[in-house]
C-alpha positions as CSV (number, residue, x, y, z in Angstrom):
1,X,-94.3,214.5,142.8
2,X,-93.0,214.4,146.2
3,X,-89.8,216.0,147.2
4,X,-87.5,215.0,149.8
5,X,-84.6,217.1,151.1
6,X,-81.4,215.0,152.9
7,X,-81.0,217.6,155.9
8,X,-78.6,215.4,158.1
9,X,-75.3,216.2,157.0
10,X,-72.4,217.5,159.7
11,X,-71.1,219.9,157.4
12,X,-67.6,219.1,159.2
13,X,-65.7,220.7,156.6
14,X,-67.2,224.2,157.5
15,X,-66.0,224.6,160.7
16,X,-65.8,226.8,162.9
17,X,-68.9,228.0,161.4
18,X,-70.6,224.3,161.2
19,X,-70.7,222.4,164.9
20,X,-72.4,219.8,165.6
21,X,-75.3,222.0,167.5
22,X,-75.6,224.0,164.4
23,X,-74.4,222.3,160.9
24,X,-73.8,223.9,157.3
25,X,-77.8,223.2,156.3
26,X,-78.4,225.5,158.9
27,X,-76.1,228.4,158.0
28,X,-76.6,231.4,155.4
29,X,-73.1,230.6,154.1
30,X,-73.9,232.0,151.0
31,X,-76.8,234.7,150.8
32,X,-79.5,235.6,153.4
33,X,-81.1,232.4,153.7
34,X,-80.0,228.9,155.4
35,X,-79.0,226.3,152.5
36,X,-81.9,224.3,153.4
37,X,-84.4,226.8,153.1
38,X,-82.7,227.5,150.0
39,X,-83.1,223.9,148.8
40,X,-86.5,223.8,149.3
41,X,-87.1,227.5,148.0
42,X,-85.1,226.0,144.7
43,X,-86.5,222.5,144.7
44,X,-90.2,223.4,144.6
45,X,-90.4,227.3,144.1
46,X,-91.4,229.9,147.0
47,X,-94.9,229.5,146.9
48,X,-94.8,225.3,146.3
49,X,-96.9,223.1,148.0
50,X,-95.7,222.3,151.1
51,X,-97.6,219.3,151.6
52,X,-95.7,216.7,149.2
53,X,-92.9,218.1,150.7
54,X,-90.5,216.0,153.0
55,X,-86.9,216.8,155.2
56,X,-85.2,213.8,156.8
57,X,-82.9,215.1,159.5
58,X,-81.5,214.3,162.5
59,X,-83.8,214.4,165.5
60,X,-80.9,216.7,167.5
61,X,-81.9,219.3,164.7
62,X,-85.4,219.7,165.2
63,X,-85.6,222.7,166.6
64,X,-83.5,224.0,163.9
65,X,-85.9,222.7,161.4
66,X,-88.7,223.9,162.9
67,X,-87.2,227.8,163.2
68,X,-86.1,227.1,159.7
69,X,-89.5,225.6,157.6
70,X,-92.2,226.9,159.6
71,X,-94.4,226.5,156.5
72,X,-93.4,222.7,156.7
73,X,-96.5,220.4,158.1
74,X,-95.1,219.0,161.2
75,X,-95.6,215.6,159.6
76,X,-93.9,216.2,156.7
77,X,-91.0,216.4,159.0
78,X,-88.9,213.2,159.3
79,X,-86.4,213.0,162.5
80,X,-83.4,210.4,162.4
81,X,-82.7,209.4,165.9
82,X,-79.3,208.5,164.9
83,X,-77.5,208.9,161.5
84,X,-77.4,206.0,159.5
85,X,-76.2,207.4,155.7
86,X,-78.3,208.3,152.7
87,X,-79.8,204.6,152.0
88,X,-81.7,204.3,155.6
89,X,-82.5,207.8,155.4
90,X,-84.2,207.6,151.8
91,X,-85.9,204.1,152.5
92,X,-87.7,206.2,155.9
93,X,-89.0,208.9,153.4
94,X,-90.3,206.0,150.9
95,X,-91.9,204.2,153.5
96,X,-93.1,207.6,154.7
97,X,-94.7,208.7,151.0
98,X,-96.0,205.3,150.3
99,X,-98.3,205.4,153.5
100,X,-99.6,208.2,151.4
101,X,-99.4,206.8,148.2
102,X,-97.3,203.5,146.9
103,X,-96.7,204.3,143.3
104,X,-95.7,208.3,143.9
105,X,-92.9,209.5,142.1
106,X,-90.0,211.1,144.3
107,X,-87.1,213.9,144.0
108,X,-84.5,213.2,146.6
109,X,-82.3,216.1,147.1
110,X,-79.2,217.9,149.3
111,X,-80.1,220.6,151.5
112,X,-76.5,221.6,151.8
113,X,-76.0,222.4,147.7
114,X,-76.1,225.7,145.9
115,X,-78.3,226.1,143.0
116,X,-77.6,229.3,140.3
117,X,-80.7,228.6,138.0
118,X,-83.7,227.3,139.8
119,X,-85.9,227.1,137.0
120,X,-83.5,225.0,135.1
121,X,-83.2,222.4,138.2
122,X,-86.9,222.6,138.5
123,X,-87.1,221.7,134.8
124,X,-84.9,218.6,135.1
125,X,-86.5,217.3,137.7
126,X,-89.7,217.1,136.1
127,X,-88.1,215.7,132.9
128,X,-86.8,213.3,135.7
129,X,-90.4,212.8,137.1
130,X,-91.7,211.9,133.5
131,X,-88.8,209.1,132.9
132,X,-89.3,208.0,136.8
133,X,-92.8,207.3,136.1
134,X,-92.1,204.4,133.9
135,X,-90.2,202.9,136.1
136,X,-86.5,204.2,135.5
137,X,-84.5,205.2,138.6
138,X,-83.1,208.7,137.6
139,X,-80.2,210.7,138.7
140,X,-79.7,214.3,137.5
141,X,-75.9,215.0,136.1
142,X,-74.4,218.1,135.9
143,X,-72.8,219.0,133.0
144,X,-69.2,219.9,134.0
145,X,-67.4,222.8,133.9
146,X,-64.0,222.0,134.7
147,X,-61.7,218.9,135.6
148,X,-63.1,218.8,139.0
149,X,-61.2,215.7,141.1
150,X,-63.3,216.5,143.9
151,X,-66.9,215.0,142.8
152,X,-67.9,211.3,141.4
153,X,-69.0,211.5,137.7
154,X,-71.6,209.2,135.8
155,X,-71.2,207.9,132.6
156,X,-73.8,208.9,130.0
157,X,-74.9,205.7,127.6
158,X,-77.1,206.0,124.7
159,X,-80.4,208.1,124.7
160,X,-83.7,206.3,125.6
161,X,-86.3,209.4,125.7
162,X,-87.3,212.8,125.8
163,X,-89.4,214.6,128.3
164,X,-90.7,218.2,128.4
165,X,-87.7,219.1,125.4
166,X,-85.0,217.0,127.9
167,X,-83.2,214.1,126.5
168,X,-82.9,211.3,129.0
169,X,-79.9,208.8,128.6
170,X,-79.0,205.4,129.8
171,X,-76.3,205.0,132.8
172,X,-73.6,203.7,131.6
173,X,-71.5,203.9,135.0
174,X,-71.1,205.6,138.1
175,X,-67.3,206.3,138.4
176,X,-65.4,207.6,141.7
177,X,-63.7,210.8,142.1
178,X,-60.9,210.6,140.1
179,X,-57.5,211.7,139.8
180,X,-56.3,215.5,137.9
181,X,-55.4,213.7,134.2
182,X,-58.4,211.6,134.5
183,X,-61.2,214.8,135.7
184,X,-59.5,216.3,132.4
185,X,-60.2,213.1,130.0
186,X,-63.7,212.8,131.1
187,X,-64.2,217.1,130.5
188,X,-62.7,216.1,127.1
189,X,-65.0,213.3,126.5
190,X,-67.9,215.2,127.4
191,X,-70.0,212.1,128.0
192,X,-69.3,212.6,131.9
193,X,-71.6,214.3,133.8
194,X,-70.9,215.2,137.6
195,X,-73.0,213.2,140.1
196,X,-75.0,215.6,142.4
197,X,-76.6,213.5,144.9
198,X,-80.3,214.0,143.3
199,X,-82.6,211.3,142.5
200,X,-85.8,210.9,140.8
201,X,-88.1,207.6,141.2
202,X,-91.4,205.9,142.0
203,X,-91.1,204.9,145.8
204,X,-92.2,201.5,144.7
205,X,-89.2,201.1,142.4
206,X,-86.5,202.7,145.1
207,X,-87.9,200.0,147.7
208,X,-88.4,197.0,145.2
209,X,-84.1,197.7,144.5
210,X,-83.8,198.2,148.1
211,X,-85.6,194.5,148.4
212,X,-82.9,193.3,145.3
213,X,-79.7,194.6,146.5
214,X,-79.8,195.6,150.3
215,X,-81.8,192.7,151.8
216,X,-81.0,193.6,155.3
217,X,-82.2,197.0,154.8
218,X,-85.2,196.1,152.9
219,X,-86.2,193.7,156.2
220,X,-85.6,196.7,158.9
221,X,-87.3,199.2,156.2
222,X,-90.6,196.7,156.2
223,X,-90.6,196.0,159.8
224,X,-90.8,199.9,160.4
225,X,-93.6,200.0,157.8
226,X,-95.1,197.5,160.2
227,X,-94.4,199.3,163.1
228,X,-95.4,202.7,162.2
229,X,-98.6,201.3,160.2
230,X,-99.7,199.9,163.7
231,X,-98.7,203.0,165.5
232,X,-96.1,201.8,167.3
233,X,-94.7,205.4,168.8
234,X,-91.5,203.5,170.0
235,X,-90.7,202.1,166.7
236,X,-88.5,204.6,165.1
237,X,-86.1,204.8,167.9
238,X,-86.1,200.9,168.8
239,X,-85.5,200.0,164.9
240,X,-83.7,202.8,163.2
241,X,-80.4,202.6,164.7
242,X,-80.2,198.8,163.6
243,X,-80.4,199.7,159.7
244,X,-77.2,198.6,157.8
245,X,-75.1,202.3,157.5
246,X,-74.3,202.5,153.6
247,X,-75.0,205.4,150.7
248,X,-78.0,204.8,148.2
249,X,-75.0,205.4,145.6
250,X,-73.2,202.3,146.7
251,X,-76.4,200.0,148.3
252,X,-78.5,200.9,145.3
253,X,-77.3,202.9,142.5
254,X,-74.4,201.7,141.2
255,X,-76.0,198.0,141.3
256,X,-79.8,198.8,139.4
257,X,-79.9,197.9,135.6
258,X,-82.5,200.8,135.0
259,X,-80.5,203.7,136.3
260,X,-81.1,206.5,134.1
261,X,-79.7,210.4,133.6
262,X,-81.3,213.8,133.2
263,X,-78.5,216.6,132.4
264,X,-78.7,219.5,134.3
265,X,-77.0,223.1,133.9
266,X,-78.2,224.8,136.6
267,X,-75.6,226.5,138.6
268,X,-74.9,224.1,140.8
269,X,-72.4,223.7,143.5
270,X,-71.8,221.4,146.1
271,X,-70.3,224.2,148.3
272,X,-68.3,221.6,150.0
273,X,-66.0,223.3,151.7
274,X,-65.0,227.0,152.1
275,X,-62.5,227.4,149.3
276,X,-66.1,226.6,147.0
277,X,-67.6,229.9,147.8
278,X,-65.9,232.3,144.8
279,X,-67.9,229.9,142.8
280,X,-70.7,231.0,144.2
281,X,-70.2,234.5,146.0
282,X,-70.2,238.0,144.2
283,X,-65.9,238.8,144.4
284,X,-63.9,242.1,144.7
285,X,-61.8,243.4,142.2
286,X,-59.0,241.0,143.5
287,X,-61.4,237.6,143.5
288,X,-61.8,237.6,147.1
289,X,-64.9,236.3,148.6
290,X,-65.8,238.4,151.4
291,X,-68.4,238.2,154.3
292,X,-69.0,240.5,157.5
293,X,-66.6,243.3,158.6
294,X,-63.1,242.6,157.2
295,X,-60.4,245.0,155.4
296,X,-58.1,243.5,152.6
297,X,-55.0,244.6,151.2
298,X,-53.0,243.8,148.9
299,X,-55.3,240.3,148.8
300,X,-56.3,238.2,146.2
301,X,-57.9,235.4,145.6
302,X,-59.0,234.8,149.5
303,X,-62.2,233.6,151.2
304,X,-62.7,235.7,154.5
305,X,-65.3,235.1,156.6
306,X,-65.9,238.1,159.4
307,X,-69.1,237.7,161.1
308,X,-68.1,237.7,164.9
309,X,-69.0,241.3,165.2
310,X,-65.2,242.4,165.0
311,X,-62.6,243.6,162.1
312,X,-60.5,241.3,160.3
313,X,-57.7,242.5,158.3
314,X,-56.0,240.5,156.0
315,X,-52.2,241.7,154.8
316,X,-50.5,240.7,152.0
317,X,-51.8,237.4,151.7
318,X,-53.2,235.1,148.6
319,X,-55.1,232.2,148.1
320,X,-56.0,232.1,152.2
321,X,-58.9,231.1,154.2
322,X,-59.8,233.0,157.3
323,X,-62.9,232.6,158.8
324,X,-63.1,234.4,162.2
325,X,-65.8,233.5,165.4
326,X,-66.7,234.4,168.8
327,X,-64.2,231.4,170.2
328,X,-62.2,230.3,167.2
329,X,-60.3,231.1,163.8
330,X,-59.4,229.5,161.1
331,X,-56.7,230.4,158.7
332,X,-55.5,227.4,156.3
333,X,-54.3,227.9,152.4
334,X,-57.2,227.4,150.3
335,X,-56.1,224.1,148.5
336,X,-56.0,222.7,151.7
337,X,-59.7,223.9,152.9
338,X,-60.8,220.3,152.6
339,X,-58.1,219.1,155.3
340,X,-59.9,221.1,158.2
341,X,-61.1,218.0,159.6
342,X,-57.9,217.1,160.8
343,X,-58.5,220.3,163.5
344,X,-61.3,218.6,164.4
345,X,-60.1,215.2,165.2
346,X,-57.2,216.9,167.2
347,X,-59.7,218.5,168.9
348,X,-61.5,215.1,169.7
349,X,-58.6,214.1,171.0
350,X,-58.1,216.7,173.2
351,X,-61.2,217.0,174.8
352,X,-62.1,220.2,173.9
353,X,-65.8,218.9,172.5
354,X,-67.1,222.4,173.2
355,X,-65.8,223.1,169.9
356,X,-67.1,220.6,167.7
């Protein structure tokens, strides 16, 4: 199996941590390592092999890739000249693998996700791998653990197999992020299972639903095949950017008759913004989530981020976000965390693009 990890995310909602020169897949925002060298640590183990391994990211980042997975082969490396969403970016890596070889089966995952139990997303994706090979297109769902309105939740249909001890189910539907009393029927229903962004499929299958359901993309994906196949060195950059923008969830997924599911409980987070990190951080005896050189009192239920090499204190506060760096801080209540892109669109505005 090859595995491909999505490394071209802006990671917007982590600023000021996350610019533009230096996204979220590139930071240790949680642990030692960068989330994408923990995403391919927890995809294929420490000691994996490399070489069926595969990271589509933006060509800006390649010295950050490079710094990051020196054990990567250089060609294993896939640069985006410009970003085009997740259906361009997984159609490069098939055509990519299926230079290699047509019929392989492929594990498309986030680099910018948090994974608890490795071992238990490694197993899932080879239970994923076994279903794939017949043909199915799989997506891993996460069994939920709460009425979360923030994530897009599949509906799980009627069995159809079992692989390595893991059932594998029919999808019955892909269903957007939906509001408080509905997050709470579906966690009641227990038949809805959060959708993570990993997929599992022969690269033969992925482009043959390409070919049925994004045409246009299908024709730019073949005429880069072409390109590349004659070693066309000018081909990327002259065809890439014309690929139709759109999400393999609503190009592909959402459209395929053989979409199937592998349950997951692995620990996983999205990590999508900074009030997620008492998920996924050790807490203080007041449930804050603390990083770097900062002094709480009378706090609770905070994330404070102090890594610009001076103290933060934090007063008498709750449920606060402060994150605190060499030329900007951020302090926003933590149910509004997701809202920071609003700074940076005011900052757009203003000019002040040394920020971004």
């Amino acid at each position: 199996m090859f595995v491909v990890i999505m490394a071209g995310g802006a990671g917007t909602r982590f600023w000021p941590r996350s610019r533009r020169r230096l996204p979220k897949q590139f930071l240790n925002i949680v642990g030692e390592r960068p989330l994408l060298r923990a995403a391919v640590d927890n995809a294929i183990g420490a000691d994996g092999d490399r070489s069926r391994l595969l990271v589509v990211a933006g060509s800006a980042h390649r010295p950050l890739v490079e710094r990051c997975l020196p054990d990567v082969p250089p060609a294993n490396l896939l640069y985006e000249p410009v970003g085009r969403n997740t259906a361009p970016a997984i159609g490069f890596a098939c055509v990519e693998i299926a230079r290699r070889d047509a019929r392989a089966v492929a594990a498309v995952l986030p680099s910018d996700h948090v994974i608890g139990d490795p071992p238990a997303l490694r197993a899932a994706l080879a239970a994923a791998a076994s279903a794939a090979a017949d043909g199915a297109i799989v997506t891993i769902g996460i069994q939920p653990t709460r009425p979360e309105t923030g994530y897009g939740y599949i509906a799980r249909g009627e069995q159809t197999a079992v692989h390595g001890g893991q059932p594998v189910y029919r999808v019955s539907s892909f269903v957007e992020k939906p509001g408080r009393e509905q997050a709470e029927r579906y966690l009641a229903a227990g038949n809805y299972f959060w959708n993570a962004g990993m997929f599992v499929f022969r690269v033969d299958a992925m482009l043959a639903a390409i070919r049925a359901h994004m045409p246009e993309l299908a024709a730019g994906l073949q005429q880069l095949a072409e390109a590349l196949g004659r070693g066309d060195s000018d081909a990327l950059a002259r065809l890439y950017p014309a690929l139709p923008a759109q999400s393999i969830d609503y190009g592909v997924m959402e459209r395929v008759e053989n979409a199937a599911m592998v349950p997951a409980s692995c620990g996983w987070s999205d990590v999508g913004s900074w009030a997620a990190l008492p998920e996924v951080q050790p807490l203080d005896a007041a449930g804050n989530a603390v990083s770097g050189d900062a002094l709480l009192v009378d706090t609770a239920g905070s994330v404070v981020d102090a890594r610009a090499g001076r103290l933060v204190a934090v007063l008498g506060c709750r449920d606060l976000v402060v994150v605190d760096t060499e030329d900007a801080l951020l302090v926003v209540p933590r149910e509004r965390a997701q809202e920071v892109r609003q700074v940076l669109a005011l900052l757009e505005s203003d000019g002040r693009t040394r920020l971004l």
